[in-house]
N, C-alpha and C positions, 0 to 999 in steps of 0.2 A: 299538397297542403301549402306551397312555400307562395300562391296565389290567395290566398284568404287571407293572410296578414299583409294589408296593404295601410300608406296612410291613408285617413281620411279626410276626407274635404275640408278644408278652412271652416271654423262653426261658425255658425249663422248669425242671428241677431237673437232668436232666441237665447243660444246658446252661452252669448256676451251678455246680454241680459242678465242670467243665473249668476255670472260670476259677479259681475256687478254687486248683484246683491247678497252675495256672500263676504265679497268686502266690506261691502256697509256693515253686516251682521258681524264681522271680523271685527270693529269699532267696537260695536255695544260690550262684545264680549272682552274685550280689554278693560271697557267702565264697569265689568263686573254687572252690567244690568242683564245681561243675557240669559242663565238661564234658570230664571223666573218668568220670564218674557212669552204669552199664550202664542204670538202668531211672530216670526217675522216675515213681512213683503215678499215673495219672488224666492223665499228659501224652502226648499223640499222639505216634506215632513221628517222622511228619514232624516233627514242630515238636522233636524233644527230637536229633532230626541237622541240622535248620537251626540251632539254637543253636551245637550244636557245632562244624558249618563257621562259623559267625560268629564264637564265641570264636578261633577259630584264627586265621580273618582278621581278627583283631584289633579287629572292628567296637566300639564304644562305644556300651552301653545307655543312660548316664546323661546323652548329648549331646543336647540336645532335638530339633536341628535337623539335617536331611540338607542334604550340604553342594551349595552348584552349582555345576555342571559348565562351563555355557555360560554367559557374557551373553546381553545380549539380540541384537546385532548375528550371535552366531555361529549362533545360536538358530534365529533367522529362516533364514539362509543355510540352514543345514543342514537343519532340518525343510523347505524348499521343496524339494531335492535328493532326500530320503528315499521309498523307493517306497512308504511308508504315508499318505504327503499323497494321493497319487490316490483312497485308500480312504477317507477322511474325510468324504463326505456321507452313507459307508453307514452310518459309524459314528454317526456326526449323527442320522441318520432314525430308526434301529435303537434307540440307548443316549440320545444326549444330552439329544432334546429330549424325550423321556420324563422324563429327571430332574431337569429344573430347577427344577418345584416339589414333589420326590418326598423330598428331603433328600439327594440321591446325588450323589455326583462322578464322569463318567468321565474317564479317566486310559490316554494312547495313549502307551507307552513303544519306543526301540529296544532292539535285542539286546543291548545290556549293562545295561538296565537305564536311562537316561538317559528323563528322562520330557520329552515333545516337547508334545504337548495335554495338560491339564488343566480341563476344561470340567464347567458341571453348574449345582446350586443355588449361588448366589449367597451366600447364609448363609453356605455348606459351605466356599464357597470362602475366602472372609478369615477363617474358622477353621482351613481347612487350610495357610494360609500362614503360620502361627502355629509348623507342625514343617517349612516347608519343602518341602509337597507342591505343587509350582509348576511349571511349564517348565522345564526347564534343570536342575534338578536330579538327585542323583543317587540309585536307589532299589534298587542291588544289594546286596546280601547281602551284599559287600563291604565298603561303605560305614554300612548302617544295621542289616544284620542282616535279623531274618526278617520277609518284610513277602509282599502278597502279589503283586508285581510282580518283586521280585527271587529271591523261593522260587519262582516259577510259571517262571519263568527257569533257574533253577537247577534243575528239578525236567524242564521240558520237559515240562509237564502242567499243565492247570488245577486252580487252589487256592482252600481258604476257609480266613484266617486272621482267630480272633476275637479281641478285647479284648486280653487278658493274656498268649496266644501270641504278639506283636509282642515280637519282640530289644528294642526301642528301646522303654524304660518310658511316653517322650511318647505314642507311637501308641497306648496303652492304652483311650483312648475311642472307637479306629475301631477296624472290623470292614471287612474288603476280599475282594473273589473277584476273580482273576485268570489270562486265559488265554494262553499264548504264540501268535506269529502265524507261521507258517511260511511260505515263498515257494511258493503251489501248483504250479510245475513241476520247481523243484530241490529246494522241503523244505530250503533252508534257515533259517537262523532269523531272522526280518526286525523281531520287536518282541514287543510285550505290550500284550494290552486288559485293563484294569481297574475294576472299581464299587467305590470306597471310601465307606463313611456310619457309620452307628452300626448296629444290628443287623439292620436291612433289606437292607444290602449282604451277607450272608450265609444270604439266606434259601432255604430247599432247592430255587426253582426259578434263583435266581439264576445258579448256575453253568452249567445249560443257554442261559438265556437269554444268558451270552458266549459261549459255544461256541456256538450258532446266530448270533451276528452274528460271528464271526471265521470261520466257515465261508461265512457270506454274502458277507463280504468280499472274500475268499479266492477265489469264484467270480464277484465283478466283476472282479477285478484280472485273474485269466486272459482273459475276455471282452474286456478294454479291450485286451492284447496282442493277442489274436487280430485284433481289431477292426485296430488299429495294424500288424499284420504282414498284411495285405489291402489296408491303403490306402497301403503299402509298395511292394508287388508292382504295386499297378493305376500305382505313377509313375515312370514310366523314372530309371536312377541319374543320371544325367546332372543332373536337373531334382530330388535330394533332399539337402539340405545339415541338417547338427544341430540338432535341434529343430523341421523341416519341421513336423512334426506335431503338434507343441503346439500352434505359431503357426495354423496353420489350422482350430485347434478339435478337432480329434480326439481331443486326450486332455487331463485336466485337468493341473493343476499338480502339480510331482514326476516324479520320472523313475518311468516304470513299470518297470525295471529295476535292481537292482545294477552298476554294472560290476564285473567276478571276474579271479582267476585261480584254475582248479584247479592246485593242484600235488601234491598228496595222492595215493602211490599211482600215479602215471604220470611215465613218461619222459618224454613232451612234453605240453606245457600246454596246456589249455582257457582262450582269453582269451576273456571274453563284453564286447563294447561295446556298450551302445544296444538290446541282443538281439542282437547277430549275435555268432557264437561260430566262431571257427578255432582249429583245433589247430597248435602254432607247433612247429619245428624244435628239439631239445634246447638248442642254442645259445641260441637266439634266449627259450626257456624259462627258462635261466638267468639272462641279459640283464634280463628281465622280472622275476624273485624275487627278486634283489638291488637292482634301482629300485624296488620295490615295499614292498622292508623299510628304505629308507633315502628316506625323504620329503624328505630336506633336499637328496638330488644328491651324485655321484658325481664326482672329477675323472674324466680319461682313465687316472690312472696307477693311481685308488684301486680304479674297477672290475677294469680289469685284473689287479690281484694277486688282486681273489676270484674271477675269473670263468678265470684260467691257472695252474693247476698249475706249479712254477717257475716263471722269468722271464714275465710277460705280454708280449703286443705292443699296440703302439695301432694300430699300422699293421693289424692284424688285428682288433684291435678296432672301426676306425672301420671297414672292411668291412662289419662284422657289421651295426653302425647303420644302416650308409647300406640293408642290405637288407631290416630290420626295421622302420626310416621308411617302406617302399614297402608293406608290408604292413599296419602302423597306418594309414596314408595312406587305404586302402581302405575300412579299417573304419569312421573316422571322423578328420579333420582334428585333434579336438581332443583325441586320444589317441598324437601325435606325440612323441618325448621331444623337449625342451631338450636343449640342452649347453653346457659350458663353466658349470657342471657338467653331467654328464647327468643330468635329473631329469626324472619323470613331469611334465605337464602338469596331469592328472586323478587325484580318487581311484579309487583300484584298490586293493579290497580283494582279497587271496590271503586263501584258504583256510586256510593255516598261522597268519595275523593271525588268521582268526576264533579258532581252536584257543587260541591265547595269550589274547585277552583271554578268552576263557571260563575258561580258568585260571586269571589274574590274580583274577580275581573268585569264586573257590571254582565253577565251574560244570561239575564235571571230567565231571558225565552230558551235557553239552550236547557239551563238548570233546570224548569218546567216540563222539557221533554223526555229527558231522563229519569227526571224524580217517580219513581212507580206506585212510591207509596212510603211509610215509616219503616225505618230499620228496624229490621226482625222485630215489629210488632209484637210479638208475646212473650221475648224476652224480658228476664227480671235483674239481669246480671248488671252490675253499676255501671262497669263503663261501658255497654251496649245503650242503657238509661240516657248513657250522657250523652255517645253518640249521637243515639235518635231526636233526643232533644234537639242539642247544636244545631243540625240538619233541618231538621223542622219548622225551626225557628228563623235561622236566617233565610231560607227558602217564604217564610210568609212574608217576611219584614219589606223583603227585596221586592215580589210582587205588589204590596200593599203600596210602597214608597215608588218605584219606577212602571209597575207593570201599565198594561192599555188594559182597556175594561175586557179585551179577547182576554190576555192572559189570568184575570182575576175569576174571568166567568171558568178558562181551564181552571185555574185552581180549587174553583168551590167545588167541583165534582170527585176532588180528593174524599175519601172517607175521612181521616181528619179535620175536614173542614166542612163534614155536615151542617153544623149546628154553627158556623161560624157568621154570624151578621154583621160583622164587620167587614170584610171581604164583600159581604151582598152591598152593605149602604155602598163602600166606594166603587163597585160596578155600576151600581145603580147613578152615582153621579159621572160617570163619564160614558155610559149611555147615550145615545143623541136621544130629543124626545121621541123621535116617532119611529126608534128600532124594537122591531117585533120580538129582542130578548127579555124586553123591561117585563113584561108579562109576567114571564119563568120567575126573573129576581123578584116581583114582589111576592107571587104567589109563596115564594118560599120563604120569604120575610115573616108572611103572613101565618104560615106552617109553626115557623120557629117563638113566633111571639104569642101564639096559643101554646104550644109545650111549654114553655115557659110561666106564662100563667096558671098555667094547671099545675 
């Protein structure tokens, strides 16, 4: 491998060209003219709509340093928990020890952008902690603007961002390719691998060369579950307690799983613990979305008022506990709630959480492909109500105000957004005239303004 990461050729004219003109575009976006502005000259599309999502999220070009997120103490804790720790010798063998006298850094972020590893050449490294490219820190779109960890994120596709296309004027002497990591059985979104250096980290095979190690990756991590749900099966339950299987060497450090909840689009929820995945009673579903959105605990009287329509009972609510500890019990000991408050034990990330922070963070393409649908739909419980709401609403806002007419045209095919002509008009205007979708949008303009009249 340590022959694929070489420099590349001095760039061209083209290549001087683009920066050129992302300096010029680097002016306007000082006079604040930027992004309102339909075309700049010579500036790539990508890069001239990550600006604009940046301006909006308020990101700051002229801040040298991206800020951080974790200490070291949390750092630790949470990269060892994280199911990208398991994958870390592929990425080791594959990208790092390739780079370390190559001039390259690689760079192992989670799903919002939080970057966990930071490993590579030595040089590179006490240069790049110079803007803050460290552990712990933070590298979304949000935060620092268009880089290529947090646009690769944002974008849910591998990227190469050069020189003077970086939001953030300090990144100006790095060039970075970066590819998102998705979880190969649910597809959902687990991190970002990145090669940041000087012009080497963008050279035309670069961006294969992450895409074949995040696809490698990608095919250990299945392999080690597989691996893990056989030496599951070969040991009676009786004889398996949490973490059996670390402890006896079967699988490296890091949990190879997320713990979830689906709530998106179903009545009753998909809890997944440790890998084992039950679908739980609408009750008990609710139960689970409101400890799950309030990490601090619940008393008896505060669930109850979101989880009962009028007056709640505890008396019906401690019922409900007592049948839901016998079902957690099953799956795993240390997925039992507390009480007094009632509060999760474990992180449990719901599906709606992921939805929000991708929002929070300008990622409303990422937010789009998670979103399955409205939280437990046929719930009536208030704070499920509120949930759903919440979710729903900034999910269209963010579409409506940032999305491309692609992602508006996904959104109408939501069931929520049957009857929504609003979403149609602003598809229909950023449409080119002569694309063969405009058809579908009126026809269904046309659908909605006869039900209406009738």
């Amino acid at each position: 491998m340590r022959n694929l990461i070489q420099p590349a050729a001095p760039p061209g004219e083209a290549a001087e060209s683009a920066q050129r003109h992302a300096l010029a575009a680097h002016e306007q976006l000082g006079a604040r003219a930027f992004p309102d502005a339909p075309e700049i000259p010579g500036l790539r599309r990508l890069i001239r709509e990550s600006w604009q999502r940046s301006a909006k999220l308020q990101a700051n070009p002229d801040v040298p340093e991206a800020p951080l997120a974790m200490d070291r103490d949390e750092l630790e804790e949470y990269r060892r928990q994280h199911p990208l720790a398991t994958i870390m010798p592929v990425i080791h063998k594959l990208l790092i020890q390739p780079s370390h006298d190559s001039g390259l850094l690689v760079a192992v972020g989670d799903e919002v952008g939080r970057l966990l590893w930071v490993e590579g050449d030595p040089v590179m490294q006490r240069r790049a902690e110079g803007m803050m490219f460290v552990p712990g820190s933070d590298w979304s779109e949000a935060m620092v603007g268009t880089s290529a960890p947090g646009t690769a994120l944002a974008l849910g596709r591998g990227i190469q961002i050069s020189g003077a296309e970086h939001y953030k004027r300090s990144v100006h002497p790095w060039s970075c390719t970066a590819v998102p990591f998705q979880d190969p059985d649910s597809g959902a979104l687990l991190g970002v691998v990145d090669i940041t250096g000087t012009q080497s980290a963008v050279a035309p095979h670069t961006l294969s060369l992450v895409e074949a190690t995040v696809a490698a990756a990608q095919a250990q991590l299945r392999v080690e579950r597989l691996q893990l749900a056989a030496a599951q099966a070969r040991t009676p339950a009786r004889r398996r307690s949490p973490g059996s299987a670390a402890r006896s060497g079967s699988a490296p450090e890091g949990s190879l799983y997320r713990n979830s909840l689906q709530l998106l689009g179903r009545d009753q929820a998909l809890l997944s613990i440790e890998g084992r995945t039950v679908a739980l009673s609408a009750r008990h579903s609710e139960i689970l979305a409101l400890l799950s959105t309030h990490p601090d605990g619940l008393s008896a009287e505060e669930l109850s008022n979101l989880l009962y329509p009028g007056d709640g009972s505890s008396i019906t609510l401690r019922a409900e506990m007592v049948r839901l500890r016998k079902i957690l019990q099953q799956l795993s000991p240390a997925a039992v709630p507390e009480s007094r408050p009632y509060k999760l034990a474990m992180d449990l990330l719901p599906d709606s959480g992921q939805v929000l922070n991708c929002l929070q963070r300008g990622a409303h393409r990422i937010a789009l492909e998670i979103y399955r649908g409205a939280v437990l739909p046929r719930s009536e419980a208030p704070g499920v109500v509120e949930l759903r709401d919440r979710v729903s609403t900034l999910l269209r806002e963010a579409v409506l105000t940032d999305g491309s007419a692609e992602s508006l045209l996904k959104y109408a095919e939501l069931p929520e957004a049957r009857d929504d002509v609003g979403v149609r008009l602003a598809a229909l205007k950023l449409l080119p005239p002569r694309s063969p979708k405009r058809a579908a949008v009126v026809a269904d303009l046309e659908r909605l303004e006869t039900e209406l009249s009738a």
